[in-house]
N, C-alpha and C positions, 0 to 999 in steps of 0.2 A: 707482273704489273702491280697485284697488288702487295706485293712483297716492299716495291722499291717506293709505294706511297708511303706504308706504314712504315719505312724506313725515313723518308725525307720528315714524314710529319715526326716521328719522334727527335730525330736530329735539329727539329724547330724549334721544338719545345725546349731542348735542353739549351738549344744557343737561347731563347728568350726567356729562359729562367735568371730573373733577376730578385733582389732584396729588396722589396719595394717596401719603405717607411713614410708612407702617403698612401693609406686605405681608409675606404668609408665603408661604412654600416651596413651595406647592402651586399649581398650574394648572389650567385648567377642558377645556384644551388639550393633546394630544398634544407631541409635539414632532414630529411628523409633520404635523399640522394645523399647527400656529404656523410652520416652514419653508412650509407651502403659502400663510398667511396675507399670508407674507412676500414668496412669488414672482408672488403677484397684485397687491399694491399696487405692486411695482417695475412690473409691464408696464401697469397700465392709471393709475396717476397721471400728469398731464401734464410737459411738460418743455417750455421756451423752446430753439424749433429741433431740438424731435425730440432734445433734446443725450441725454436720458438718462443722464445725470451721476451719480445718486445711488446709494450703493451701502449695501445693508446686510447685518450682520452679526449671525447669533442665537448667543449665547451659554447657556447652562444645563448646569446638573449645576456639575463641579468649575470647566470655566471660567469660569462665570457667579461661582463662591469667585475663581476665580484673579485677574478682570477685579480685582477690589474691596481685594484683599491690592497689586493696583498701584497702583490708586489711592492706598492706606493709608502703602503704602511712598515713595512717591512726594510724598505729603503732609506728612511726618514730616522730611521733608531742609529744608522750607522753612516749615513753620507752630512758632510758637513751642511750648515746652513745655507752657505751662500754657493751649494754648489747645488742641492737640491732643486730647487725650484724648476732648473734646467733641466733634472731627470723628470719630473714631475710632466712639463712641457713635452721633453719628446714622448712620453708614454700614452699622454692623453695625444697627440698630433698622429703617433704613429703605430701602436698597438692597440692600446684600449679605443681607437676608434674605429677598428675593424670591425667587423661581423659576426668575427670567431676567433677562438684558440685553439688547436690541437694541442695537446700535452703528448709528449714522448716519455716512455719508462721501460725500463727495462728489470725483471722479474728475477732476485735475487736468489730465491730461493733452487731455481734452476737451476741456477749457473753453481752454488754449493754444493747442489746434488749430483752434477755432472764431475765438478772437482774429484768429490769424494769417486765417482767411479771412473774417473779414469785420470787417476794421478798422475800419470807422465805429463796431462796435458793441462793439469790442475793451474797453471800460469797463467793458462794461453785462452782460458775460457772469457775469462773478464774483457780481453779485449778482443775477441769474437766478438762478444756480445754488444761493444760499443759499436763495430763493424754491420753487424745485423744491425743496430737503431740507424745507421747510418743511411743504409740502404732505404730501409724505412723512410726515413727521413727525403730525400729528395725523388723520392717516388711520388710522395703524397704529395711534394713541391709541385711537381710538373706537372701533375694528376690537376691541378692548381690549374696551372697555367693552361692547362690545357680548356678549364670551363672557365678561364679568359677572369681569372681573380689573380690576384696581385699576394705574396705572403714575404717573410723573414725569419729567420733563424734567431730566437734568444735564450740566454744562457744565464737566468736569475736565482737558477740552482747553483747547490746546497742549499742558498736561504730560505726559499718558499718551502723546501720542501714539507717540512713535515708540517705546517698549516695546509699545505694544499691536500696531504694526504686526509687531514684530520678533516679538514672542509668537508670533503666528497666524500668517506667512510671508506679510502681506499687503501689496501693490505700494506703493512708495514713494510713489508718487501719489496716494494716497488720504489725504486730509485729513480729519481727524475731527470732526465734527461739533458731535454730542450722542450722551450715551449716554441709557437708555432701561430701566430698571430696571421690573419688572412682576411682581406674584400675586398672589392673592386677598387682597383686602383684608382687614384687621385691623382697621380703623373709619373710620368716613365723617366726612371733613373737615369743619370748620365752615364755613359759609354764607361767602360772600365778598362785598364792598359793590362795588356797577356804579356805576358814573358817568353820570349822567343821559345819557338818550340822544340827547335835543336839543344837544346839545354836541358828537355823537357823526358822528350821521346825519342830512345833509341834504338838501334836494329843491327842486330847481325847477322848475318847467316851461316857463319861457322866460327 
């Protein structure tokens, strides 16, 4: 019985895992909870070879402003005038008015020293390792949804990164991800079209 609850309830989570770009300022979480949220998916998510590569980073309050004024800033050197303003608007409508950021990274230095010792597999570590943030990655999503906040995936890397490193004092090694913007939803996305599943999902038995 209670096998097939924790079954149904996770199987919920993931069909109502949506990209909500309509959040506000409020949390359903601590920042006490959301750090602890944060330090359980690091230790029990898997990793290729134990690497434990992935590193994240909670941002909220002014930094959570500060992360999004980089972005902004950062954004304005290189996107045209008359398209700006537009980037400007969705960040402030639908990131920087969240609650928080999660930052995703993933810890270089690992993954070179893994190369080095085991060179047959010296290719294949780099993308483990985007594999392992992956996981990461919509673990903390559902983990999300599940304390009934709203979050999305963005992808403002390469550009930030090395200001966001240098912002926070954090190791050169750590390559950034995806950041990870989350609060309580402001309104629920429209339905989104799946691609048939026979195209998707196949089986054989011999």
């Amino acid at each position: 019985m209670c096998f097939c609850m924790a079954e149904e309830n996770f199987k919920s989570l993931l069909r109502n895992r949506r990209s909500f770009y309509k959040i506000t300022a409020q949390s359903t979480l601590s920042d006490v909870e959301l750090e602890q949220m944060l330090r359980f998916v690091a230790e029990y998510v898997p990793s290729a070879f134990n690497s434990q590569t992935t590193r994240l980073v909670l941002l909220t309050g002014e930094a959570h402003q500060k992360l999004w004024g980089i972005v902004k800033k950062t954004l304005q050197e290189i996107v045209p005038p008359e398209v700006f303003n537009r980037t400007v608007l969705k960040i402030d409508a639908g990131f920087a008015s969240g609650y928080g950021t999660i930052l995703f990274f993933e810890d270089r230095d690992i993954i070179h020293a893994l190369q080095d010792k085991f060179p047959v597999y010296a290719a294949n570590f780099s993308v483990w390792s985007e594999q392992t943030n992956a996981m990461h990655q919509l673990v903390v999503w559902m983990m999300l949804e599940e304390a009934g906040m709203g979050a999305s995936l963005q992808h403002y890397n390469p550009l930030i990164d090395e200001t966001v490193r240098n912002t926070w004092n954090l190791p050169t090694s750590w390559r950034l991800i995806a950041e990870m913007p989350f609060g309580v939803p402001a309104e629920t996305p429209e339905p989104k079209e799946k691609l048939p599943l026979d195209n998707r999902v196949l089986f054989f038995r011999t």
